[in-house]
C-alpha positions in Angstrom: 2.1 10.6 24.9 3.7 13.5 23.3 2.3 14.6 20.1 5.8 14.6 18.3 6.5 10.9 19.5 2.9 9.6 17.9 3.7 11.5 14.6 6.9 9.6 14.7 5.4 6.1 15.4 2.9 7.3 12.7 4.8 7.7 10.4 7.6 5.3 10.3 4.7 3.1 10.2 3.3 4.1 6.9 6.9 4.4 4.9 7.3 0.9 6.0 3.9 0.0 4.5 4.6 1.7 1.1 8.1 0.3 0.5 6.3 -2.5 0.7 3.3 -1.8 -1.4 5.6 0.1 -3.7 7.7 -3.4 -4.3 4.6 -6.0 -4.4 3.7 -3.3 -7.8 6.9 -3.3 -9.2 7.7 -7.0 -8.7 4.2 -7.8 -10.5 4.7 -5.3 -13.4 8.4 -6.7 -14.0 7.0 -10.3 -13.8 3.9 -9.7 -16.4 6.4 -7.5 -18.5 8.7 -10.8 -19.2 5.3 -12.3 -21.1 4.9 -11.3 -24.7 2.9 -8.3 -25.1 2.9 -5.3 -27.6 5.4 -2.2 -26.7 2.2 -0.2 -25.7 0.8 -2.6 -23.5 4.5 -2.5 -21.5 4.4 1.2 -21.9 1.0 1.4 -19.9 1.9 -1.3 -17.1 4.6 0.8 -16.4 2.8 4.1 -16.6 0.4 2.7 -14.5 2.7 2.4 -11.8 3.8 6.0 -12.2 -0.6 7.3 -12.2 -0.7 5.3 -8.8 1.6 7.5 -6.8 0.4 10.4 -8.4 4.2 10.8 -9.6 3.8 11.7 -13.3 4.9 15.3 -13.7 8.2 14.0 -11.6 8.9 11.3 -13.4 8.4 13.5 -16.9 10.6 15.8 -15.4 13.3 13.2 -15.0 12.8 10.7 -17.9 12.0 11.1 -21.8 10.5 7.9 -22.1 8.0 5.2 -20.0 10.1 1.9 -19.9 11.0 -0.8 -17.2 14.6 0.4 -16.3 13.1 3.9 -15.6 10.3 3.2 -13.9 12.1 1.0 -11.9 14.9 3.4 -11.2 12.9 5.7 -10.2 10.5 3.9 -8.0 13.7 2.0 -6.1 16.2 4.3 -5.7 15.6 7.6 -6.8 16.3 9.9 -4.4 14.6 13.1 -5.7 10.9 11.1 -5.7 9.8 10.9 -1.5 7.8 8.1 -2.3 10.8 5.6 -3.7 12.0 2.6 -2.0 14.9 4.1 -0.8 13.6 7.5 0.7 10.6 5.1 2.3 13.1 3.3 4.2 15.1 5.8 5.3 12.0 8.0 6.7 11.4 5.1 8.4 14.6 4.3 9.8 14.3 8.4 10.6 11.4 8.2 12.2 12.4 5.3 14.8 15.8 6.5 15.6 14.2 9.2 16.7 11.6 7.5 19.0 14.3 5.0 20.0 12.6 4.9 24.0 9.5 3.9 23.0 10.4 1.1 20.8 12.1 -2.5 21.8 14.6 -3.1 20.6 14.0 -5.5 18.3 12.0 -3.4 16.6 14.4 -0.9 16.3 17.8 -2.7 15.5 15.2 -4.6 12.2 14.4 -1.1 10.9 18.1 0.2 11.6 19.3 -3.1 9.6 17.0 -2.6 7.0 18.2 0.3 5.9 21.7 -0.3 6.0 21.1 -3.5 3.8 19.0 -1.9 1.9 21.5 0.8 0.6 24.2 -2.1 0.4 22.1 -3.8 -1.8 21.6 -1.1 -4.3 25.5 -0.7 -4.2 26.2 -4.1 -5.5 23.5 -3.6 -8.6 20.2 -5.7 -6.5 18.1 -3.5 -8.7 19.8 -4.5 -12.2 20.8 -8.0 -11.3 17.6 -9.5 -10.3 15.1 -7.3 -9.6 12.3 -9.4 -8.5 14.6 -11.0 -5.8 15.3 -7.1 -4.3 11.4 -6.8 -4.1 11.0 -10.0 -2.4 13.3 -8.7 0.1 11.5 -5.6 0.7 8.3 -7.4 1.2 10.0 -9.5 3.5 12.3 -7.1 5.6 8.4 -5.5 5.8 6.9 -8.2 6.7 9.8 -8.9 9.6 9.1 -5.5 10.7 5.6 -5.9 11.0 6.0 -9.3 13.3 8.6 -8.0 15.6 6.2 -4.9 16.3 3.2 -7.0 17.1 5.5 -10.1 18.9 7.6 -7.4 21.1 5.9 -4.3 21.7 3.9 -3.9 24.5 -0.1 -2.6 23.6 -0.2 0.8 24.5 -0.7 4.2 22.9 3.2 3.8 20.7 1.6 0.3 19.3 -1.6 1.6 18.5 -0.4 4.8 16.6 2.2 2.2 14.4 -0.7 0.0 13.5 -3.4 3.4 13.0 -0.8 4.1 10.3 0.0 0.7 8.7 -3.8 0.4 8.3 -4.3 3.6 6.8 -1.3 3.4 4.6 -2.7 0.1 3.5 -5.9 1.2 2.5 -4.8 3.9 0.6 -2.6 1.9 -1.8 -5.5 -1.3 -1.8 -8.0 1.3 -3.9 -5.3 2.8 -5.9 -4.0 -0.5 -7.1 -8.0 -1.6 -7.9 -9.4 2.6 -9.2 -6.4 2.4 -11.9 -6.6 -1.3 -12.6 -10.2 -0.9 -13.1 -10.1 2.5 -15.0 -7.8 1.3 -18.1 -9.5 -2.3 -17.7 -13.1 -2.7 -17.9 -13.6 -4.6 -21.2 -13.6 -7.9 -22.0 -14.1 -9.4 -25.8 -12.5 -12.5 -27.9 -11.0 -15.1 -26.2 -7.3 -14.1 -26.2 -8.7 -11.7 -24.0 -10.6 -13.6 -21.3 -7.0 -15.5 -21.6 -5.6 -12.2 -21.2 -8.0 -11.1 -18.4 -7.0 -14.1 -16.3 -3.5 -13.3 -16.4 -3.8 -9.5 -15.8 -6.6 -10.1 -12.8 -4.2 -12.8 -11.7 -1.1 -10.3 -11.4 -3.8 -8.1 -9.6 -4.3 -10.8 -6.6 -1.1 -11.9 -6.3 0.3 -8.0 -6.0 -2.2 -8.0 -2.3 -0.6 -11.7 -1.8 -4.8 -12.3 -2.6 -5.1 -15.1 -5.4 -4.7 -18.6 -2.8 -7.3 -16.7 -0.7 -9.6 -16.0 -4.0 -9.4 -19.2 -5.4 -10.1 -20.9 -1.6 -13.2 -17.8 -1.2 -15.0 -18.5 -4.6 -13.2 -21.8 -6.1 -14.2 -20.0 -9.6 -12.1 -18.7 -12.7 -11.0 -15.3 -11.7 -13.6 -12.4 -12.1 -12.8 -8.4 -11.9 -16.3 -8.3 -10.1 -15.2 -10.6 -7.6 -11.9 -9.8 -7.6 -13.4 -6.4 -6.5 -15.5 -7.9 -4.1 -12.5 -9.4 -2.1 -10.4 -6.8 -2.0 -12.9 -4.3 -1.3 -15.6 -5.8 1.1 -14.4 -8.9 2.6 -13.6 -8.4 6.2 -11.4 -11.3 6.7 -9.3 -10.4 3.7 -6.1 -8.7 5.5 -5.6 -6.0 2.6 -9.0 -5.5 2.1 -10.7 -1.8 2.4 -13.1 -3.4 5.0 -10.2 -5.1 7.1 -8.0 -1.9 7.2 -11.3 0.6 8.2 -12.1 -2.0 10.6 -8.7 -2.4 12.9 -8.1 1.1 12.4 -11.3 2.1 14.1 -10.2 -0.1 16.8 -6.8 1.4 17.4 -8.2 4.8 17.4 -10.9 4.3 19.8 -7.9 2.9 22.4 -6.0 6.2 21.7 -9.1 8.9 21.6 -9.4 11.6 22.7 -11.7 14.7 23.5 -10.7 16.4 19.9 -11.1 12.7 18.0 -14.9 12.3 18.4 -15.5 13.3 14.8 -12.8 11.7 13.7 -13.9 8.3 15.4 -17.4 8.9 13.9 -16.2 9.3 10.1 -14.6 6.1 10.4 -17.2 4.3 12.0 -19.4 5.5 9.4 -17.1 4.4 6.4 -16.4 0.6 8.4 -20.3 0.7 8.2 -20.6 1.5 4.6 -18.3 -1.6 3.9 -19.3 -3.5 6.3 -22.9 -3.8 5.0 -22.0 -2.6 1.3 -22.7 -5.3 -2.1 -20.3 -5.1 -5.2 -23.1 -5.0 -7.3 -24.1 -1.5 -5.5 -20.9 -0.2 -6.1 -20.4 -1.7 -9.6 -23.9 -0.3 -10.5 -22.6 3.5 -9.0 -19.5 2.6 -11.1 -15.8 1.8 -9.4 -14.3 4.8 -10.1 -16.5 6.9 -8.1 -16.2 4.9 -5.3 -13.2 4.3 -5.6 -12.4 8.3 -5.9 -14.5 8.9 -3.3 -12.9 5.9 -0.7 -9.5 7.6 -1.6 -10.8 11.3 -0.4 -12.4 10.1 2.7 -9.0 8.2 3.7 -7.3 11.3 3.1 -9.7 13.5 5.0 -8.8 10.9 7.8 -4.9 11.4 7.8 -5.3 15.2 8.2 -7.9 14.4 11.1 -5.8 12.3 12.4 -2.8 14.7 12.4 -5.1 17.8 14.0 -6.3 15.1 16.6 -3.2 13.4 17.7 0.1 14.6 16.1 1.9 17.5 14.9 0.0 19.7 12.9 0.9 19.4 9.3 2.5 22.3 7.4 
């Protein structure tokens, strides 16, 4: 396969995984921002969202204050910030249109649709009107995506290079979502704030679509340690750091190549370390750390992947 074609497959394979991402955050921060809580508590949901994406000199250069609409506006549909809603889906769109021949298509006809509704939506006020109903459309157009890739496409090299990227993308956002949760969180103290802690840790699961699958895991009141535990180490959790490592090491090894060895060996030594790892390990080294250093080694791995396989990036 040519190295262009893979970057595309790549590619549009990872926008499509952080619109999606991007909209399972905002619908969560909208949906805990309707309960009552102090002006600085919204303040710092919000900014949180911003820290994630690593979008906060952007954003200050756009906005004067941290509020809902902002954030939101600027996480949907802004088209100055490459990592909205809107720019994500049309990279993606982008991406296929311009590997049309090796995609079905199905495939390619959902991501062309996407797009288009997506921008029609924003034209008849989605965003304003019912926000939480435009992310659950996201998540879903994603999620249709995602199924017509795996139900049409036959396995070869294209396939593998648009799952190596949702994987990866995946990961990435998984330990963002838990290094900032668990950076401004880590205390707990009087009793409105265990009530407080269930509801936050709650919102936490249910942004990974993880709290039916914590409550069926552990059948216990919700825990950040275990919380961390599921979405960090648990292999047959599909957003998990372990399940993303893992089926990206097996699309790689059907792609490798003479240049990938050390590549392939990097992440076979990372799906070792969470395959054998304990939370209390990491909670003992402290989250942060790992997390910061999980975050590096995923992206050493994208520019490895790029010299390996793709176009070289600039």
């Amino acid at each position: 396969m040519l190295s262009r074609t893979a970057d595309h497959l790549f590619w549009l394979s990872r926008y499509i995984e952080r619109a999606e991402n991007t909209a399972r955050m905002l619908d969560i921060a909208y949906q805990t921002s309707l309960q009552p809580q102090s002006t600085e508590e919204s303040e710092q949901t919000w900014r949180s969202l911003v820290s994630i994406s690593e979008l906060n000199g952007l954003y200050g250069a756009k906005y004067a204050a941290i509020n809902a609409r902002n954030v939101m506006e600027f996480m949907v549909a802004d088209e100055g910030n490459l990592s909205s809603i809107f720019n994500c889906l049309r990279a993606a769109r982008e991406n296929a249109r311009a590997v049309r021949g090796a995609l079905t298509t199905e495939v390619w006809e959902t991501m062309n649709q996407t797009w288009l509704e997506f921008r029609r939506l924003l034209r008849d006020g989605a965003l304003t009107r019912d926000p939480s109903q435009l992310f659950e459309w996201v998540k879903y157009r994603s999620h249709l995506s995602r199924g017509v890739t795996v139900g049409t496409m036959l396995q070869d090299e294209a396939f593998h290079f648009i799952r190596i990227g949702s994987f990866l993308e995946r990961a990435d956002n998984t330990a963002r979502l838990l290094d900032v949760k668990f950076y401004r969180h880590d205390g707990v103290g009087s009793e409105r704030d265990a009530a407080r802690d269930f509801y936050y840790w709650s919102a936490v699961l249910r942004s990974v679509s993880g709290f039916e699958i914590y409550r069926k895991v552990y059948s216990n009141v919700i825990q950040p340690d275990k919380v961390a535990e599921l979405l960090i180490l648990r292999p047959d959790m599909p957003r998990s750091l372990s399940h993303c490592i893992t089926r990206m090491l097996a699309n790689l090894k059907r792609v490798a190549n003479p240049q990938s060895a050390e590549t392939l060996r990097r992440v076979g030594r990372l799906e070792a370390e969470l395959s054998f790892g304990r939370i209390d390990e990491i909670l003992a080294e402290g989250m942060h750390p790992f997390l910061d250093g999980f975050l590096a080694e995923v992206a050493d791995l994208g520019a490895r992947i790029s010299r390996d396989f793709l176009v070289p990036s600039a």
